[in-house]
C-alpha positions in Angstrom: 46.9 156.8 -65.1 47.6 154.2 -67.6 44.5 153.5 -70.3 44.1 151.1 -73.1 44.9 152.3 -76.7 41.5 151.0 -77.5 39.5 153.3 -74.7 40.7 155.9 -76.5 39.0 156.1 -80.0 36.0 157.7 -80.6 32.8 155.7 -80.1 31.8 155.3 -83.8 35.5 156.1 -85.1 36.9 153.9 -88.1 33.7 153.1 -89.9 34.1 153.7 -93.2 30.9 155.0 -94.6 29.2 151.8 -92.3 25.9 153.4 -90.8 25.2 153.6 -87.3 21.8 151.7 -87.9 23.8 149.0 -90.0 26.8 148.9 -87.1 23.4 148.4 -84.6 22.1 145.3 -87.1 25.2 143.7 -86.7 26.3 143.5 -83.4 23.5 141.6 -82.6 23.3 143.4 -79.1 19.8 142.0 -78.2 21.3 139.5 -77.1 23.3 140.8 -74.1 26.1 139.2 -72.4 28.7 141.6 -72.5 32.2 140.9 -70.8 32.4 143.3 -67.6 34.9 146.2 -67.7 36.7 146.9 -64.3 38.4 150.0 -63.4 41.0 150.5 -60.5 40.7 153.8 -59.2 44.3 154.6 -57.7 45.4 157.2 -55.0 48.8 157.4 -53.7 47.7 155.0 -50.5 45.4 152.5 -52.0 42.8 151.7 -54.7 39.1 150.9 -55.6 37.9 148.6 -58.3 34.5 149.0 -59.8 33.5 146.6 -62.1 30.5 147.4 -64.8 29.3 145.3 -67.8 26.7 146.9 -70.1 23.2 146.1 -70.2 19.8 146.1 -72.7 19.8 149.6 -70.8 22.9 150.6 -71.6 22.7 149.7 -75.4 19.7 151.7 -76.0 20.6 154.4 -74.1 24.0 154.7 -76.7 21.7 153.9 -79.9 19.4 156.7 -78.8 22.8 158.8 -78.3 23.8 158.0 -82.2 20.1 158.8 -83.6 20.0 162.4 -81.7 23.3 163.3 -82.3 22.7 163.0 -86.7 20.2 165.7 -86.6 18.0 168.0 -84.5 14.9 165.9 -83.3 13.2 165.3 -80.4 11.3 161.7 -80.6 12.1 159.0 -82.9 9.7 156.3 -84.6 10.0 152.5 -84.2 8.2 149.3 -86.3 8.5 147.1 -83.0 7.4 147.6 -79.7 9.9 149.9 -77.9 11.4 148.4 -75.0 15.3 148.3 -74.5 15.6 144.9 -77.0 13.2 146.6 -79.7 15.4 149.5 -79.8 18.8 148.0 -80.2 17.8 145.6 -82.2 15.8 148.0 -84.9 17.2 148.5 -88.7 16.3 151.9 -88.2 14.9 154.6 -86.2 13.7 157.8 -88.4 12.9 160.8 -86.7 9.7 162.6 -86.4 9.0 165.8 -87.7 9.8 169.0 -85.2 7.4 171.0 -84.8 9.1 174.9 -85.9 8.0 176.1 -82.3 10.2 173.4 -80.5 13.6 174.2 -82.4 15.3 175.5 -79.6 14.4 172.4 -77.4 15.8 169.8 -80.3 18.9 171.7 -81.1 19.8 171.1 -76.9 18.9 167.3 -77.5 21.3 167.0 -80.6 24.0 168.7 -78.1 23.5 166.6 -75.2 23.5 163.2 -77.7 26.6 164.5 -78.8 28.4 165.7 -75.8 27.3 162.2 -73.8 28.9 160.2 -77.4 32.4 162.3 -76.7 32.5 163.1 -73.1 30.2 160.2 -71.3 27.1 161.0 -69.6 27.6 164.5 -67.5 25.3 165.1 -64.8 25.5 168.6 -65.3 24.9 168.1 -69.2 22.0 166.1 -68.2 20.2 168.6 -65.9 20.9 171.8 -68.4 18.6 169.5 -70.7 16.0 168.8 -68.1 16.1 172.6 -67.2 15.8 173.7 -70.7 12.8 171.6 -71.1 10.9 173.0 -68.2 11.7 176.6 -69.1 10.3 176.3 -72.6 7.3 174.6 -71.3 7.1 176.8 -68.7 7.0 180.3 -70.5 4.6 178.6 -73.5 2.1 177.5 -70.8 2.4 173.9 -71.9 1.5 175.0 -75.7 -2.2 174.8 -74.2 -2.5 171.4 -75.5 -2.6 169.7 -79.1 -0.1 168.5 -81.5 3.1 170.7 -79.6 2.2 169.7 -76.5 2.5 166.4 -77.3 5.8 166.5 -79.6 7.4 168.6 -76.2 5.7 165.9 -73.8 7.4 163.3 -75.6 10.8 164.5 -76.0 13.5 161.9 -75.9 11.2 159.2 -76.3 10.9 156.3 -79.4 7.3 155.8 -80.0 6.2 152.7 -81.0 3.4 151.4 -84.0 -0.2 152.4 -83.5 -1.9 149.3 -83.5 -6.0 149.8 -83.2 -5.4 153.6 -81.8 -3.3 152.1 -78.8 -0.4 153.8 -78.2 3.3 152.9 -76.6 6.0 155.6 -75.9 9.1 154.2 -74.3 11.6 156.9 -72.4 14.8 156.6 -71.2 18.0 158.8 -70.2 17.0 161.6 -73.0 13.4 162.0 -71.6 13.6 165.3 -69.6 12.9 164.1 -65.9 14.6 160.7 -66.4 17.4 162.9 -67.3 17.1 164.8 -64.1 16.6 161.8 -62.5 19.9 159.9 -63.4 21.8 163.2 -63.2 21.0 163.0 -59.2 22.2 159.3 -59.3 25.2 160.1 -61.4 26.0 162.6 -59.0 25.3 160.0 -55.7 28.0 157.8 -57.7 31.0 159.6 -58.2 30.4 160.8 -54.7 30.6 157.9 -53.4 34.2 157.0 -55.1 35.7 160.4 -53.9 34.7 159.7 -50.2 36.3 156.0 -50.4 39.0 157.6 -51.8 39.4 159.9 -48.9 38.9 157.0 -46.5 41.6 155.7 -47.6 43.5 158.6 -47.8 42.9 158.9 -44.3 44.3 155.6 -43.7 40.9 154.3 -42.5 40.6 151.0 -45.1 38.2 149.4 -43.1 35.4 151.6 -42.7 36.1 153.0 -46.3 35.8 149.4 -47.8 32.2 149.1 -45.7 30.7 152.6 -46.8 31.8 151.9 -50.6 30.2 148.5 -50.6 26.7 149.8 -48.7 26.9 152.6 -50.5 27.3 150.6 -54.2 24.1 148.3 -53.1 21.7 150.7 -52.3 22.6 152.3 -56.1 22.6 149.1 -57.5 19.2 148.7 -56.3 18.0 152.2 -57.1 15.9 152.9 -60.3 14.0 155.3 -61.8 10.6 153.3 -61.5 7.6 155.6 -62.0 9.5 158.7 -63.1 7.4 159.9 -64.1 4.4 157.7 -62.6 2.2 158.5 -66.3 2.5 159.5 -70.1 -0.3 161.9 -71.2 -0.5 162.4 -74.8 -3.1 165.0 -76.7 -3.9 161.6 -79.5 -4.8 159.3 -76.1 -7.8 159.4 -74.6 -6.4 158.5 -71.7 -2.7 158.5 -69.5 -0.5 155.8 -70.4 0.9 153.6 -67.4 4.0 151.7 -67.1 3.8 148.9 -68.5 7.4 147.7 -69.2 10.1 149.4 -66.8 14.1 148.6 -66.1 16.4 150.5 -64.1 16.5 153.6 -66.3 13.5 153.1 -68.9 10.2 152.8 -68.7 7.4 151.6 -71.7 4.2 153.8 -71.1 1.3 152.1 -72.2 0.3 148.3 -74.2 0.1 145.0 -72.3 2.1 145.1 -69.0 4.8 142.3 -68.9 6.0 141.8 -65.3 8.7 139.8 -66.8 10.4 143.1 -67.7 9.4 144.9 -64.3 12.3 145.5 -61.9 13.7 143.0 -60.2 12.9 144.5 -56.7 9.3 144.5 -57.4 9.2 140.7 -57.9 11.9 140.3 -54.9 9.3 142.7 -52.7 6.2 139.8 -53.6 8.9 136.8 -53.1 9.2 138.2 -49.6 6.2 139.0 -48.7 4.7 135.5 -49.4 7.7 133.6 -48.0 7.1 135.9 -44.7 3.5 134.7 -44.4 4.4 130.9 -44.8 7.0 131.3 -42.3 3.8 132.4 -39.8 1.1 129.9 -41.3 3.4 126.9 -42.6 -0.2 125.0 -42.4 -0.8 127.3 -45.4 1.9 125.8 -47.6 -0.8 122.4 -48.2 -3.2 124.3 -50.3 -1.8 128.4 -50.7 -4.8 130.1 -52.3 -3.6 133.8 -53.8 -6.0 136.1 -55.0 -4.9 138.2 -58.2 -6.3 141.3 -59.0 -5.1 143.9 -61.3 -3.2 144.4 -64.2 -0.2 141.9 -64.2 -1.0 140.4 -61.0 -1.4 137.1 -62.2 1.9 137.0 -64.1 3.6 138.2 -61.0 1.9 135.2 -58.8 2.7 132.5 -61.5 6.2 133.5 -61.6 6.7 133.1 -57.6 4.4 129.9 -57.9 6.9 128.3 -60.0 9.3 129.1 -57.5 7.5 128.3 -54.5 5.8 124.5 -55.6 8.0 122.1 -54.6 9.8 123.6 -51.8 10.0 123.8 -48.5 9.2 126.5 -45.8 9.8 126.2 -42.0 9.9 122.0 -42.6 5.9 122.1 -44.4 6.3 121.6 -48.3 4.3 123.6 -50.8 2.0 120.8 -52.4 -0.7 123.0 -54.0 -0.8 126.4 -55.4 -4.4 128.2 -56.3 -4.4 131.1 -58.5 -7.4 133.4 -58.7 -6.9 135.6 -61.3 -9.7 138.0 -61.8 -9.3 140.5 -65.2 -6.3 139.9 -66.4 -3.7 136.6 -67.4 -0.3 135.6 -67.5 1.7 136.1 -70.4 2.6 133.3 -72.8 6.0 133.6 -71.8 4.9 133.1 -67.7 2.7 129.8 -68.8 5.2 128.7 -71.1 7.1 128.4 -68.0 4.8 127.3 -65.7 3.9 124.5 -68.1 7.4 123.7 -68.2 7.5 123.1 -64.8 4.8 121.2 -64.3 6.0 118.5 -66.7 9.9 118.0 -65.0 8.4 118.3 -61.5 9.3 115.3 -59.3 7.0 115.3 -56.5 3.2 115.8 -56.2 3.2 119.6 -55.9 0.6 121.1 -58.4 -0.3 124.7 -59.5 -4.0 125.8 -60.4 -4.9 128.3 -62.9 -8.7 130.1 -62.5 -9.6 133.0 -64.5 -12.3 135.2 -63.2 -14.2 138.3 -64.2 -15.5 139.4 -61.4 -13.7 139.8 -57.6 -16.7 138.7 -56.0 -16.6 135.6 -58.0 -13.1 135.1 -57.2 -13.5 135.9 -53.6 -16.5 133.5 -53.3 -14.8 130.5 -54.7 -11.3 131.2 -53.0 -13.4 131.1 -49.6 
């Protein structure tokens, strides 16, 4: 196996008394758009190519890395909200105090940081983490609540600025079942190489090529949505709920932004609606959706943006009613919509209503 000189360095190697945080601020990685890097995988009778370019996810999850690996911690503190673009784009990220009965948990965080900085994420390495987790909270009984609870609860996690008592945690790779989570979907992916590889040791290219490529798109559309489902915290009077998720992390608690939801989620609603006008294309004159629920309306702006204008079974989407009862888009979402609205080149309009009350909304949608 032949690899570049420049694969080889270490991952922070040749900085010259640069900080990791200043390295961070310069890079400018909030941003994205990184070139893809594509390995060949060679046996002696043939080859796969995967190709891989890294994401907002994939940024984070290495800044995290370089904050756990300085010192023994277990949660670190941000001055932004802490999604993926907060996090790789903050000046710093200081680390919050450990409590003394929790030593033994952030001393196996440090290690994993620093053995996924040298060695790559391990799923082994991953699920010794998520084991030692559970068997300290385990044989403390969950510290029967308060201050330890929560510092254990969090682990792995960035906490973001109280504003007015609310609270936002966000967790990725380092948070204990996330961990145990991607160790299971590091695992499904190298499996998958090794039995292309054997298909094509076998001489069978074919039906090798076919179970690679299935098997890469149902991982590729695979995420760790809802692990876990909510956040409880000992300072909350109540659980936090996603509010923010990507493929690996997930932003317990603030104002939900379906903008930053998974792509399957909003692909499962694009479906659905096109379904339904493919049943009832009479529907597509005047399509009347009711929205109820935390970032429902944001989610039915963003497909009627899509949808006004086009065409479904040969009947054109003209009008497009939203209900939206308790909740509203996002700025970005009207932004938009508004957008829209003012390039559009037919007649095709879209309807904003805001209602407190579903029986309200119910009544006037008919």
């Amino acid at each position: 196996m032949e690899v570049d000189g420049l694969l080889l360095q270490e991952v922070f190697e040749g900085l010259n008394g640069v900080s990791t945080d200043e390295l961070y601020a310069e890079a400018s990685l909030a941003a994205g758009g990184s070139p893809a890097l594509r390995v060949r995988v060679m046996s002696a009778s043939g080859s796969v190519e995967v190709s891989w370019a890294p994401d907002l996810d994939d940024y984070a999850t290495l800044r995290m890395a370089s904050s756990f690996a300085e010192l023994p911690c277990l949660s670190l503190q941000a001055s932004k909200p802490p999604d993926t673009r907060g996090i790789v784009s903050e000046v710093e990220l200081p680390a919050a105090t450990v409590p003394d009965a929790l030593a033994q948990a952030a001393s196996g965080l440090q290690s994993l940081a620093n053995d996924m900085i040298q060695n790559g994420m391990r799923p082994e390495r991953l699920r010794s983490w998520a084991e030692l987790w559970e068997q300290i909270v385990n044989s403390s009984h969950g510290f029967d609540g308060g201050p330890t609870a929560e510092a254990i609860a969090t682990a792995g996690c960035v906490h973001g600025p109280r504003e007015e008592q609310a609270r936002t945690v966000a967790m990725g790779p380092f948070g204990p079942m996330k961990a145990e989570w991607l160790s299971q979907y590091l695992d499904a992916g190298w499996s998958l190489i090794d039995d292309a590889i054997a298909g094509i040791d076998d001489g069978d290219d074919a039906m090798a090529g076919l179970a690679f490529d299935t098997g890469a798109q149902a991982l590729t559309s695979a995420t760790s949505s809802h692990v876990p489902a909510l956040l409880r915290l000992e300072s909350a009077d109540r659980p936090l709920l996603p509010s923010r998720e990507s493929r690996v992390w997930t932003v317990f608690g603030g104002v939900p932004q379906v903008v930053h939801y998974e792509s399957q989620a909003r692909d499962a609603l694009g479906g659905i609606i096109s379904r339904l006008l493919r049943l009832q294309p009479e529907a597509a004159g005047h399509l009347k959706v009711l929205a109820f629920g935390e970032g429902s309306a944001d989610l039915a702006l963003i497909h009627a943006v899509g949808l006004a204008g086009s065409r479904v079974e040969g009947a054109e989407v003209r009008r497009i009613e939203i209900f939206a009862v308790g909740n509203r888009p996002s700025d970005a979402t009207l932004r938009s919509a508004d957008e829209h609205q003012l390039k559009r080149e037919g007649q095709e309009t879209i309807e904003l209503r805001y209602f407190d009350r579903l029986e309200d909304a119910a009544a006037m949608a008919g």
